[in-house]
C-alpha positions as CSV (number, residue, x, y, z in Angstrom):
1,X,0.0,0.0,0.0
2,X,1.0,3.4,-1.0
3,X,2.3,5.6,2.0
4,X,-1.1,7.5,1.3
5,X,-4.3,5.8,0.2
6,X,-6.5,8.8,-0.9
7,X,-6.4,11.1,-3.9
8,X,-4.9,13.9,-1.9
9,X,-7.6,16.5,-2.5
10,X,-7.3,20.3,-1.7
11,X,-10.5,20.3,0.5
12,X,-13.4,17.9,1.1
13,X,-15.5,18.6,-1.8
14,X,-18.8,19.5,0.4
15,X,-16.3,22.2,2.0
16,X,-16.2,23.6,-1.2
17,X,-19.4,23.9,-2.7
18,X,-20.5,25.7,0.7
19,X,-17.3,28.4,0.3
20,X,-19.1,28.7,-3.3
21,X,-22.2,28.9,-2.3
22,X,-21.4,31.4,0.8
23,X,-19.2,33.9,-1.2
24,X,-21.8,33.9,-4.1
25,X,-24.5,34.8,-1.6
26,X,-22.1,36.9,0.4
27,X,-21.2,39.1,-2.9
28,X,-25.3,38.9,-3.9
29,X,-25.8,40.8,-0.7
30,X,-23.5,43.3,-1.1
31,X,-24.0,44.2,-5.0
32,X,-27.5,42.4,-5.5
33,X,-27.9,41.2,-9.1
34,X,-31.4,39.6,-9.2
35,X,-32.5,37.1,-12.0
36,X,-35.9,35.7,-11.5
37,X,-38.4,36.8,-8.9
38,X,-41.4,36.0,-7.6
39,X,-43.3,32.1,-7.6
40,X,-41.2,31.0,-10.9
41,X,-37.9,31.4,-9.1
42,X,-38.9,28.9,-6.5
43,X,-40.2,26.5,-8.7
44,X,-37.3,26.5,-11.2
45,X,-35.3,26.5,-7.7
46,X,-37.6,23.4,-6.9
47,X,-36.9,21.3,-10.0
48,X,-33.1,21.6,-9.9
49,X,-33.1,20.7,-6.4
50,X,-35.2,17.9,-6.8
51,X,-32.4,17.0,-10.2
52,X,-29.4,17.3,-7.7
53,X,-31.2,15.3,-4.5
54,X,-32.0,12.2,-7.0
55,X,-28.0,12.3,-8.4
56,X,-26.4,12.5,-5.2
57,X,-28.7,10.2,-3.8
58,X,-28.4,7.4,-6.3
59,X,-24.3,8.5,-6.3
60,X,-24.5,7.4,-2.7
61,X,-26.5,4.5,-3.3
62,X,-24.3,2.8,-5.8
63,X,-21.1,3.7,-4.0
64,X,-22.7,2.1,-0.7
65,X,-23.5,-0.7,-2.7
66,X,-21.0,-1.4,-4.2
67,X,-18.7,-1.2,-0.1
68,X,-16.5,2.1,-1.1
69,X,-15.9,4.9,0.8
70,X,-17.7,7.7,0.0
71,X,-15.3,10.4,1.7
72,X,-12.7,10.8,-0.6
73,X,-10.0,11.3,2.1
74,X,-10.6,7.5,2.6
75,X,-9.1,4.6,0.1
76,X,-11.3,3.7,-2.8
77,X,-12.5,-0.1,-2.6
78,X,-13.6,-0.6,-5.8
79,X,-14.4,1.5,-8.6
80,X,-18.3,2.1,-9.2
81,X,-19.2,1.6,-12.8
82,X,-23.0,1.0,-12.8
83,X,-26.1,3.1,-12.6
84,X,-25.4,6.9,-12.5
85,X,-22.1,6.1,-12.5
86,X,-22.5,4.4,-16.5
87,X,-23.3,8.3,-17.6
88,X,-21.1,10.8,-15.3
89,X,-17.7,9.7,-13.5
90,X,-18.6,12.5,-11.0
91,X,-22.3,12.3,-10.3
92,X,-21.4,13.8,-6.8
93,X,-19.8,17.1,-8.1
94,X,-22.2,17.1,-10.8
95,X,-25.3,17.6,-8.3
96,X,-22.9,20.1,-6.6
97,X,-23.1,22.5,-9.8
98,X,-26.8,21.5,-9.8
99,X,-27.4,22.9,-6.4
100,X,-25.8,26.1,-6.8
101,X,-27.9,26.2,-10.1
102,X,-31.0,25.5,-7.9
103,X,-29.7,28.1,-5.1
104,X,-29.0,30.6,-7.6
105,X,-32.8,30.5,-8.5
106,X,-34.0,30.1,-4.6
107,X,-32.3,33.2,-3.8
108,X,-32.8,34.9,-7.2
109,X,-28.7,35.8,-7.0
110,X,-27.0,35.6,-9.7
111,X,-23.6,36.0,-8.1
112,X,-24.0,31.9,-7.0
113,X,-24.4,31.2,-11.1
114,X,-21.6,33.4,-12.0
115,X,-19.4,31.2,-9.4
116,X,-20.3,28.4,-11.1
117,X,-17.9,27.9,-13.5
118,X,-14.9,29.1,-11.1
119,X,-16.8,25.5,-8.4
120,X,-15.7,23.7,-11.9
121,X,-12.1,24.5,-12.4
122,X,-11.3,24.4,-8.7
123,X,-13.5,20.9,-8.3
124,X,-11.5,20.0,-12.1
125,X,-7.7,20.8,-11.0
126,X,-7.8,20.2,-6.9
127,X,-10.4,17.4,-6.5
128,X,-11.4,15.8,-10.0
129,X,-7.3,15.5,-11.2
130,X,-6.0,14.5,-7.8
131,X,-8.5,11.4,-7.7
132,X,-8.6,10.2,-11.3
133,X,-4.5,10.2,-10.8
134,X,-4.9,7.9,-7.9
135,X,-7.7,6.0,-9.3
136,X,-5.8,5.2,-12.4
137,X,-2.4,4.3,-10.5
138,X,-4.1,1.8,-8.0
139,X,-6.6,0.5,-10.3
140,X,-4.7,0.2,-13.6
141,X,-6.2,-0.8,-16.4
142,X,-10.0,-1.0,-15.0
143,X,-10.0,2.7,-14.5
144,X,-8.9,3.5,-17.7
145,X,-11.3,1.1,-19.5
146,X,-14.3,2.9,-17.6
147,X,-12.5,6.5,-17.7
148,X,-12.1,5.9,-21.9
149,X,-16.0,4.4,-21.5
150,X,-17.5,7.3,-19.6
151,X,-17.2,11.1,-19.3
152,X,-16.0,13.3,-16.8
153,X,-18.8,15.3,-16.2
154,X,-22.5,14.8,-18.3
């Protein structure tokens, strides 16, 4: 065993979708940009919450299932390769980006959108890069079968 099991993140990834999700709030409150008010917001904020809540949830399912940890600070068991997991590698940081869609709507701030694409290229180079390197150099050639198989993100 390597003298560290785990991808080596930069933060737990929950950690930083709330940091996202704070400052984009944060900066909405201090230089409000609204986007959609009124009874549409909340149901457009509805729908994308109810989107994220069934990803993460069957992401969870299938890694529980399947006896991995779901903390990526702990070793990966095995790699997860069916259900959600047959369409998105990440279906975890995907509901992430899906949240702060749906919070975006919920408190009609469009500073939480605008972070969106900065959640990607941190969650990309400091979580996504660290674990698909350690996924591919304890798991060989099965990662890279289901890595050439399925893509990163949708």
């Amino acid at each position: 065993m390597s003298k560290k099991d785990n991808p080596g993140v930069i933060a737990p990834p929950p950690l930083i979708f709330l940091c996202f999700l704070a400052a984009g709030y944060y900066i909405n409150r201090l230089y409000p940009i609204p986007l959609i008010k009124g009874p549409l917001g909340t149901i457009i904020a509805g729908i994308f919450l109810v989107y994220a809540c069934l990803t993460a949830g069957l992401a969870f399912y299938y890694m529980i299932k399947a006896g991995t940890n779901v903390d990526v600070r702990k070793p990966a068991k095995t790699i997860v390769t069916v259900g959600i997991y047959s369409y998105t590698r990440n279906p975890m940081y995907l509901s992430m980006v899906i949240l702060l869609i749906a919070f975006t709507f919920l408190a009609n701030a469009l500073w939480i959108a605008i972070s969106i694409p900065f959640f990607i290229v941190i969650m990309q180079k400091g979580v996504i890069e660290r674990e698909e390197a350690y996924l591919e150099n304890k798991f060989g050639e099965e990662y890279l079968r289901y890595k050439n198989r399925v893509r990163r993100w949708i």
